[in-house]
VOPAGU-2260 file (C-alpha; in pm, 1 decimal, decimal comma):
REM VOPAGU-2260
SITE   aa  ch    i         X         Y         Z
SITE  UNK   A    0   -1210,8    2298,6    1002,7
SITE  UNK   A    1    -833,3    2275,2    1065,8
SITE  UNK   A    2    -731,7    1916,3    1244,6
SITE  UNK   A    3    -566,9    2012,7    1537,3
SITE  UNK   A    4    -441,6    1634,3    1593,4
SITE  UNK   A    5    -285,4    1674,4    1263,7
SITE  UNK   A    6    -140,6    2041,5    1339,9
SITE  UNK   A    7      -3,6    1968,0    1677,2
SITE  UNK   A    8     145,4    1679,8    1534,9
SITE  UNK   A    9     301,4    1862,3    1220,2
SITE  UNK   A   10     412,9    2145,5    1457,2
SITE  UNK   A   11     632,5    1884,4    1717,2
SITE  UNK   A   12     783,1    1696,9    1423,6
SITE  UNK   A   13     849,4    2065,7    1297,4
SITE  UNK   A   14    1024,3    2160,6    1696,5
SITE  UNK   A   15    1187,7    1788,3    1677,2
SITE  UNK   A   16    1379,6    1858,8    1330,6
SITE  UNK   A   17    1521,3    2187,5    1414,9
SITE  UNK   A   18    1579,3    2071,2    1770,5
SITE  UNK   A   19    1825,1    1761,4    1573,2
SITE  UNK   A   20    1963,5    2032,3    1339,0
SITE  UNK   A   21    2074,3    2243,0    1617,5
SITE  UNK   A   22    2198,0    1898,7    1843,4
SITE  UNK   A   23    2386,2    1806,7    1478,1
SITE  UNK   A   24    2529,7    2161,2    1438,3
SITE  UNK   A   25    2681,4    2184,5    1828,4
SITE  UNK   A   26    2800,2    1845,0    1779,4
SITE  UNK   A   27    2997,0    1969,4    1470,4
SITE  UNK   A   28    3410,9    2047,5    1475,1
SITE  UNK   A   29    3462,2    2437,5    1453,9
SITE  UNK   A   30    3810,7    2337,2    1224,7
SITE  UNK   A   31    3789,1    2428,0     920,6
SITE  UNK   A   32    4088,1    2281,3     756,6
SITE  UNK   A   33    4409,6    2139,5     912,8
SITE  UNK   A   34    4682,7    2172,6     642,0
SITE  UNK   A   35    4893,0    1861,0     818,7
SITE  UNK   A   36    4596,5    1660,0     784,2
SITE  UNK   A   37    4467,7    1798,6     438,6
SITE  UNK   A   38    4869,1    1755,0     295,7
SITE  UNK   A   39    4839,0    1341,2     444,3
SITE  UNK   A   40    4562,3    1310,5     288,8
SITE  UNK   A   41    4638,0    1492,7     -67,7
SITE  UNK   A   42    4930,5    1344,0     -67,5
SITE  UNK   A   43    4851,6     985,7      21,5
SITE  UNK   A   44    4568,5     953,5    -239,5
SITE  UNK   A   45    4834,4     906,6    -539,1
SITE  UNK   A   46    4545,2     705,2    -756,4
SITE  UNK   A   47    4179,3     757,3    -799,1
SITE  UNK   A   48    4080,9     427,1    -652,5
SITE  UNK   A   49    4296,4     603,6    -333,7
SITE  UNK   A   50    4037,4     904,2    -367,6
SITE  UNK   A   51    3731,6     680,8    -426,2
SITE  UNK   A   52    3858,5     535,1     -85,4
SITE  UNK   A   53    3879,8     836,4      90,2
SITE  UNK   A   54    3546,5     909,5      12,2
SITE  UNK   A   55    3380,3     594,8     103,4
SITE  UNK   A   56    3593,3     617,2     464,5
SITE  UNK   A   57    3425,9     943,9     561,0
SITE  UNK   A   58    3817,1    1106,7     495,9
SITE  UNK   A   59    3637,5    1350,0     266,0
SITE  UNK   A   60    3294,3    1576,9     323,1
SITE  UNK   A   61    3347,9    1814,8       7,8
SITE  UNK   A   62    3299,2    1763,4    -334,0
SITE  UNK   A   63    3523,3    2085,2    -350,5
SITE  UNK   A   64    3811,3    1891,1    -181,9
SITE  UNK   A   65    3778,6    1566,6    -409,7
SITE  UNK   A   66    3792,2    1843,0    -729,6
SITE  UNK   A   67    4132,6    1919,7    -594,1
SITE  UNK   A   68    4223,6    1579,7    -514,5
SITE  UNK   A   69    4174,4    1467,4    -903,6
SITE  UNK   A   70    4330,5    1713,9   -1017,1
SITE  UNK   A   71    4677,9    1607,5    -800,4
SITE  UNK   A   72    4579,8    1280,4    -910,5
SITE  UNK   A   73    4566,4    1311,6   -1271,0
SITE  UNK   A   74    4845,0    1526,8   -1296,6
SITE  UNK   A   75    5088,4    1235,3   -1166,1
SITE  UNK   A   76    4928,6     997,6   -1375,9
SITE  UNK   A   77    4650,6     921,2   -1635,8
SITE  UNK   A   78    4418,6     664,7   -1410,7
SITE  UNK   A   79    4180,3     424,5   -1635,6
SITE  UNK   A   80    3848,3     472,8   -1777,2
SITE  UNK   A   81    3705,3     209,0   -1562,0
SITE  UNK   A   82    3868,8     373,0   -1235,4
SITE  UNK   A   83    3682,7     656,7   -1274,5
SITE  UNK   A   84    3364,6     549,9   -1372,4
SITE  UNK   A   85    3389,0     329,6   -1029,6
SITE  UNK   A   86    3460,7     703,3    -887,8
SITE  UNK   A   87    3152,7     854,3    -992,0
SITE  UNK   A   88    2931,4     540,4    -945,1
SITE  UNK   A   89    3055,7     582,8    -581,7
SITE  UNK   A   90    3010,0     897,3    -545,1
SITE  UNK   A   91    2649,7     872,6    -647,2
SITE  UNK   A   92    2531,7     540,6    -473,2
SITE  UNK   A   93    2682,5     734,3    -164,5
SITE  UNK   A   94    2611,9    1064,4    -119,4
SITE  UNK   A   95    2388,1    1049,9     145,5
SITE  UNK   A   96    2630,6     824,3     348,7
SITE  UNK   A   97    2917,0    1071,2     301,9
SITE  UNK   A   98    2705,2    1414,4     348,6
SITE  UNK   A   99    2930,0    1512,3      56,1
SITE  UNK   A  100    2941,2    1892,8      12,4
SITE  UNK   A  101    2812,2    1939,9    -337,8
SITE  UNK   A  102    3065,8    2159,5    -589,2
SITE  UNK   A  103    2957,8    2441,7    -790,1
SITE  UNK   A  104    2887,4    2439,7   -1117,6
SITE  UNK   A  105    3074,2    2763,2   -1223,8
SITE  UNK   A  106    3337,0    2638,7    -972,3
SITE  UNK   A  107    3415,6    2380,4   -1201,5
SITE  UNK   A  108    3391,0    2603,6   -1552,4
SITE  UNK   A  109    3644,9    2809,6   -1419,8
SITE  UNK   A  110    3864,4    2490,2   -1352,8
SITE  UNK   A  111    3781,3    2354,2   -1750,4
SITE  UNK   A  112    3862,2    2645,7   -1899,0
SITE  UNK   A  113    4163,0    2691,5   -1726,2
SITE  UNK   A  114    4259,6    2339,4   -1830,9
SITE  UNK   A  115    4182,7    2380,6   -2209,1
SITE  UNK   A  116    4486,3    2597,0   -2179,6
SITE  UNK   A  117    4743,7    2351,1   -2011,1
SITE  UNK   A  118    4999,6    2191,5   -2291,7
SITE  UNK   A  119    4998,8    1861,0   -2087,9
SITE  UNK   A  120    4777,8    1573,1   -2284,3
SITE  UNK   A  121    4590,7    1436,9   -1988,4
SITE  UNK   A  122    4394,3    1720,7   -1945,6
SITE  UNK   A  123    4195,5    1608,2   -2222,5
SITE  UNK   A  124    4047,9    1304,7   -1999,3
SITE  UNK   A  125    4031,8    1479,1   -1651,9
SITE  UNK   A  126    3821,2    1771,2   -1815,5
SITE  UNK   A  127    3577,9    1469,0   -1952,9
SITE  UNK   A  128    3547,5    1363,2   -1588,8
SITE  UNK   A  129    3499,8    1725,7   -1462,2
SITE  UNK   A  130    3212,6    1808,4   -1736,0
SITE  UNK   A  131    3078,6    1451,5   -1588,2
SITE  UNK   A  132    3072,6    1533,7   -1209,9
SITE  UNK   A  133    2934,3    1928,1   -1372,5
SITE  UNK   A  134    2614,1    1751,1   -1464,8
SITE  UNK   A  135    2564,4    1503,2   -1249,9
SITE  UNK   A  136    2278,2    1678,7    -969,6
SITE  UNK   A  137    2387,1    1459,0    -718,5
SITE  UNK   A  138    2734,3    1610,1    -705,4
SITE  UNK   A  139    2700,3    1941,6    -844,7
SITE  UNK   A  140    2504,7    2213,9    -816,7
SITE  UNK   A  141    2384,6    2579,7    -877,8
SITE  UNK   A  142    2184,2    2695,1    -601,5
SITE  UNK   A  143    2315,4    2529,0    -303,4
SITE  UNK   A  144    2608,0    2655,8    -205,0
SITE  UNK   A  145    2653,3    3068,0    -115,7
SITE  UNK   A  146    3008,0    3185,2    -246,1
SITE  UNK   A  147    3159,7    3441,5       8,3
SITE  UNK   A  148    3456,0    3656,8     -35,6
SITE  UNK   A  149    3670,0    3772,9     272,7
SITE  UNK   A  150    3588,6    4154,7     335,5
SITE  UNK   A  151    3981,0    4159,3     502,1
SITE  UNK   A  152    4202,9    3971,7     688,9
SITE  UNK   A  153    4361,3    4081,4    1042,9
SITE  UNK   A  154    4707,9    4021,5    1159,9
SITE  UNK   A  155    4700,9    3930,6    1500,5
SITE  UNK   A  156    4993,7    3777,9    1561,9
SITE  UNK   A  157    5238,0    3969,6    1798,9
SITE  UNK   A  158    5411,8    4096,9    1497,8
SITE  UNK   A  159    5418,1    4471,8    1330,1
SITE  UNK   A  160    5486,3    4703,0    1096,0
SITE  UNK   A  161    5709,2    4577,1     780,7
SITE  UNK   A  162    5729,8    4220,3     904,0
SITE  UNK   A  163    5374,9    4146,6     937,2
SITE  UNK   A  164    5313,2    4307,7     582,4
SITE  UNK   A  165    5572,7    4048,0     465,3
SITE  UNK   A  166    5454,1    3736,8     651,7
SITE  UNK   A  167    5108,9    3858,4     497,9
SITE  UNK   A  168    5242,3    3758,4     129,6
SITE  UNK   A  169    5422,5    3484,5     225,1
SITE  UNK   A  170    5083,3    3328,1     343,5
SITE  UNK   A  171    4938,8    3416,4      36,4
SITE  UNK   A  172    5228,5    3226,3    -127,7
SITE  UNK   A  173    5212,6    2946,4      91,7
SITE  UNK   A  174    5557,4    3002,3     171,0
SITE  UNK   A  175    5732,2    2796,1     447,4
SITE  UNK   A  176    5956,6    3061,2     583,3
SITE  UNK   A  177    5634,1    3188,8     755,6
SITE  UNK   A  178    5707,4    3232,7    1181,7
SITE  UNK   A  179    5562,7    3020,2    1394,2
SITE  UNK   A  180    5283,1    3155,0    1606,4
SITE  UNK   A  181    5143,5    3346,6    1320,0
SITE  UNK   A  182    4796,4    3427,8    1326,8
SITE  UNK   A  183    4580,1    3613,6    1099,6
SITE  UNK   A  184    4207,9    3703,7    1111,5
SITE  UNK   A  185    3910,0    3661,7     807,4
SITE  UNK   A  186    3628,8    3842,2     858,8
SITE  UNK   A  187    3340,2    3761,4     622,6
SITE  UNK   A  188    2982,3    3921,0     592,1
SITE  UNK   A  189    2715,1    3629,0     571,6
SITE  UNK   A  190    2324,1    3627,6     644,0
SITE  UNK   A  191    2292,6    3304,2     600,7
SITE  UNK   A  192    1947,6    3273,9     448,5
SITE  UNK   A  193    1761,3    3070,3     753,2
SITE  UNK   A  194    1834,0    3381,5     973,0
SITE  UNK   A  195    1477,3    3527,4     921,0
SITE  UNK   A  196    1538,6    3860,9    1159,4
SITE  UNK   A  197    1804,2    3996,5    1326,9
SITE  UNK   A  198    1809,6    4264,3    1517,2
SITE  UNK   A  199    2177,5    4259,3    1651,9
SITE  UNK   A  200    2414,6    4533,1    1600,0
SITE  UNK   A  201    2662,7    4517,9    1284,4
SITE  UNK   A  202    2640,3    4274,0    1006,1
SITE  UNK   A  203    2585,3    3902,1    1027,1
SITE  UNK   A  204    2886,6    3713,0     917,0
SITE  UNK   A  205    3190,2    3470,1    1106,4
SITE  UNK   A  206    3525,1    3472,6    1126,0
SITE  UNK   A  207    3778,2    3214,5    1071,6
SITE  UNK   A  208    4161,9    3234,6    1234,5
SITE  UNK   A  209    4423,4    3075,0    1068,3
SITE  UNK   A  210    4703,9    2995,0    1282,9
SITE  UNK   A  211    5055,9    2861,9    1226,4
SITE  UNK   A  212    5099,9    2586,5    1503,7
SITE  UNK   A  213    5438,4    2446,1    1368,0
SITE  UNK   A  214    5622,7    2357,5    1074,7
SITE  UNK   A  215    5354,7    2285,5     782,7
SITE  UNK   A  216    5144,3    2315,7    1121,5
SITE  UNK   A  217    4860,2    2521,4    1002,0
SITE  UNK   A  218    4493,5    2509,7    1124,1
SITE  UNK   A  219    4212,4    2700,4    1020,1
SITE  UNK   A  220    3903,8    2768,6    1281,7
SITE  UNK   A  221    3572,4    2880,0    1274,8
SITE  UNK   A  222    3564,5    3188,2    1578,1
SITE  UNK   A  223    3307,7    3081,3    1823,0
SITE  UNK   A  224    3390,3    3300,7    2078,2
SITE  UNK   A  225    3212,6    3614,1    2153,6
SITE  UNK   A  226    3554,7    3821,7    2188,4
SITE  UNK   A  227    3707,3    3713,3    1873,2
SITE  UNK   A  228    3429,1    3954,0    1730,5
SITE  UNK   A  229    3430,0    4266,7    1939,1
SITE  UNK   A  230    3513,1    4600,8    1760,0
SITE  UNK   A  231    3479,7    4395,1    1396,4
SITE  UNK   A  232    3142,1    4502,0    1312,9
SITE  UNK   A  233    3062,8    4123,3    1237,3
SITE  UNK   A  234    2828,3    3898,5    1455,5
SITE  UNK   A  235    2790,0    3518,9    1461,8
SITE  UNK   A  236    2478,3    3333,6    1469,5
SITE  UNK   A  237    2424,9    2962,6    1602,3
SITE  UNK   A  238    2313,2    2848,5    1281,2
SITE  UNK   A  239    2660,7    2907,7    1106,7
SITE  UNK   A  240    2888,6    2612,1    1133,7
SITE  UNK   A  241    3266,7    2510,4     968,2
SITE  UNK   A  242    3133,9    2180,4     862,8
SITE  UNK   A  243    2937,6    2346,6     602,6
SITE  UNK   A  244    3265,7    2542,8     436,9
SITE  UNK   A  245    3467,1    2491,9     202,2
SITE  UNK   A  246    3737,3    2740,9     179,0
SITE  UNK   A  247    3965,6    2809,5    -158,7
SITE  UNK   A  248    4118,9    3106,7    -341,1
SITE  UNK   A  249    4117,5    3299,1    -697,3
SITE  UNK   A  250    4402,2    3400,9    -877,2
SITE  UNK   A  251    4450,8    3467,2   -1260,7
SITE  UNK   A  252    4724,9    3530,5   -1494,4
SITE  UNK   A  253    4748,8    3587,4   -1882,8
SITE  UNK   A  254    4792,0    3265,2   -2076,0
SITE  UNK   A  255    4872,6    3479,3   -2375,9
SITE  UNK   A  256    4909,6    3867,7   -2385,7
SITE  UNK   A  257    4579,8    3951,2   -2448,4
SITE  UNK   A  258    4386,4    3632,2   -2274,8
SITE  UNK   A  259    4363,3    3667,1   -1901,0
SITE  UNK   A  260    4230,8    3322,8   -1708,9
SITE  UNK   A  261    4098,4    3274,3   -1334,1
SITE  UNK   A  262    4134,5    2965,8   -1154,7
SITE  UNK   A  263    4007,6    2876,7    -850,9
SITE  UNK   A  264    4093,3    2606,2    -583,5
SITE  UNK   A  265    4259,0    2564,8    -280,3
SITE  UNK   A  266    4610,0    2323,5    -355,5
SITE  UNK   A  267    4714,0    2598,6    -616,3
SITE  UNK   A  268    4719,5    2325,3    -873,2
SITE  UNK   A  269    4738,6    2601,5   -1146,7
SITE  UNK   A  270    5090,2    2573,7   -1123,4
SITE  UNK   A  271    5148,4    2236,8   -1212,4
SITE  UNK   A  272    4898,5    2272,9   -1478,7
SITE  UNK   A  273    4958,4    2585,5   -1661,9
SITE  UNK   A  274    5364,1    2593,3   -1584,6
SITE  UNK   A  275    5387,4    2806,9   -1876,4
SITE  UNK   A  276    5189,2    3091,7   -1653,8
SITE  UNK   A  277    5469,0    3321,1   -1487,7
SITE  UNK   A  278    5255,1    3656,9   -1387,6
SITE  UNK   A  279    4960,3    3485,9   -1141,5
SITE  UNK   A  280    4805,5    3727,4    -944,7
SITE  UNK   A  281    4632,4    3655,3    -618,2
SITE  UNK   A  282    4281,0    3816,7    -639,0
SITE  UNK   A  283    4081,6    3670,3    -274,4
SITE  UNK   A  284    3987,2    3439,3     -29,5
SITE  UNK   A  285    3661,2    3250,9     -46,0
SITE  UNK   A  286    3390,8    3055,9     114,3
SITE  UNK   A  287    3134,9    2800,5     -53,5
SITE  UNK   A  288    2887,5    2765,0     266,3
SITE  UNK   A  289    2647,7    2471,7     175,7
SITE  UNK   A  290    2287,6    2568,2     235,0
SITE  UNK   A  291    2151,3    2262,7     133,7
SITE  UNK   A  292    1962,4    2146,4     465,0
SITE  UNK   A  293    1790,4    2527,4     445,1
SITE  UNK   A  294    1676,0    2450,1       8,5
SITE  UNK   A  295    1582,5    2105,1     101,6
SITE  UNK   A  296    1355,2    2259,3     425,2
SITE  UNK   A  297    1240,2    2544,4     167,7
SITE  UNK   A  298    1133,9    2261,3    -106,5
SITE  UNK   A  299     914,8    2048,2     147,2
């Protein structure tokens, strides 16, 4: 005979957990990435105790982000053995203080190969600490994180024809010329796997805008309103939320004639690192959405 004591119990601590999770999720920023802030930041970090600082001050909530940050890092200088090995220590003793994003394993191949391929020496010792943070579980992983790629981008900015083609791969390129007041659209498809049914028209998915506020001024959002999504063919659920993203993009070039390489990332540190590279290519836009809440849920 089934305990119903112990059911009714099980089924309000069941209501009271994804009551929190949906509290926690509407208590969450819709802003993806602010490039002022994220530049501060990258920037201001010049050592890896300065990243191990940013970490343990809440500054950071990606592993994806603190990938990029090492990789600024090392390339200005070679930081000690001990520094990072106080670096990973912290990053394991607090990872459930930080609610660290874990990276993705063949996130981070794509990064070491790349880097066998740079002529500069210290690549030798930041690929050591890469392979390290690879298999450590409690920083990487292979099943936690879904990896999305933008099905197009929209230019709605009150700009047309030739111009907005143009501003279009100058954002691509990063390039500061780009108008203020420029906005573009990027529509993803996503069924994010704790969205059991749906019976709404279109495809589940978001949308993030990406707007040019100023001069190095940009913001990226999470869409949360309704008419961001009309005529798109893309609906939002409640569950989706920007503090689970983690945004970069894929390029590749040829290293040698006959040996094309990817990279991924979201600083375009490629550059820096494989100067010898003239031909990159821009291939897409991508999201890592963590789903780690929904595997841990699964597992118990």
């Amino acid at each position: 005979m089934v305990d119903m004591k112990l059911a009714f119990q099980l089924c309000t601590d069941t209501m009271r957990s994804i009551s929190s999770r949906s509290e926690d999720r509407k208590a969450r920023t819709t802003v993806l990435c602010s490039e002022e802030i994220s530049r501060e930041l990258y920037y201001s970090c010049k050592t890896v105790k300065g990243v191990t600082d940013a970490i343990l001050n809440n500054k950071v909530t990606s592993m994806f982000v603190v990938v990029d940050m090492l990789l600024k890092v090392f390339y200005k200088n070679t930081p000690s053995a001990q520094d990072t090995q106080i670096l990973i220590t912290s990053l394991e003793n607090n990872r459930g203080e930080t609610k660290l994003q874990k990276v993705s394993k063949q996130y981070l191949k794509l990064i070491i190969n790349a880097l066998n391929y740079s002529p500069l020496k210290r690549r030798l010792q930041l690929i050591t600490l890469l392979n390290e943070i690879k298999d450590t579980d409690k920083l990487a992983t292979c099943h936690e994180n879904i990896h999305i790629k933008r099905d197009k981008s929209i230019n709605v900015s009150p700009i047309t024809g030739k111009r907005a083609l143009s501003n279009l791969k100058r954002f691509v390129a990063r390039d500061k010329s780009h108008p203020v007041g420029t906005v573009y659209k990027h529509l993803f498809t996503f069924k994010h796997p704790d969205t059991v049914e749906c019976t709404e028209p279109g495809s589940c998915g978001f949308i993030t805008r990406y707007s040019k506020l100023g001069e190095n001024k940009w913001i990226q959002e999470l869409c949360t309103n309704s008419k961001d999504y009309k005529d798109t063919g893309i609906h939002l659920h409640d569950i989706i939320t920007a503090s689970d993203m983690s945004q970069y993009v894929t390029w590749s070039g040829n290293t040698a004639p006959d040996n094309k390489v990817q990279v991924v990332g979201y600083q375009m540190w490629w550059n820096d690192w494989l100067p010898h590279v003239t031909d990159w290519v821009f291939e897409e836009v991508c999201v890592a959405y963590d789903i780690s809440d929904y595997v841990v849920t699964k597992r118990d």
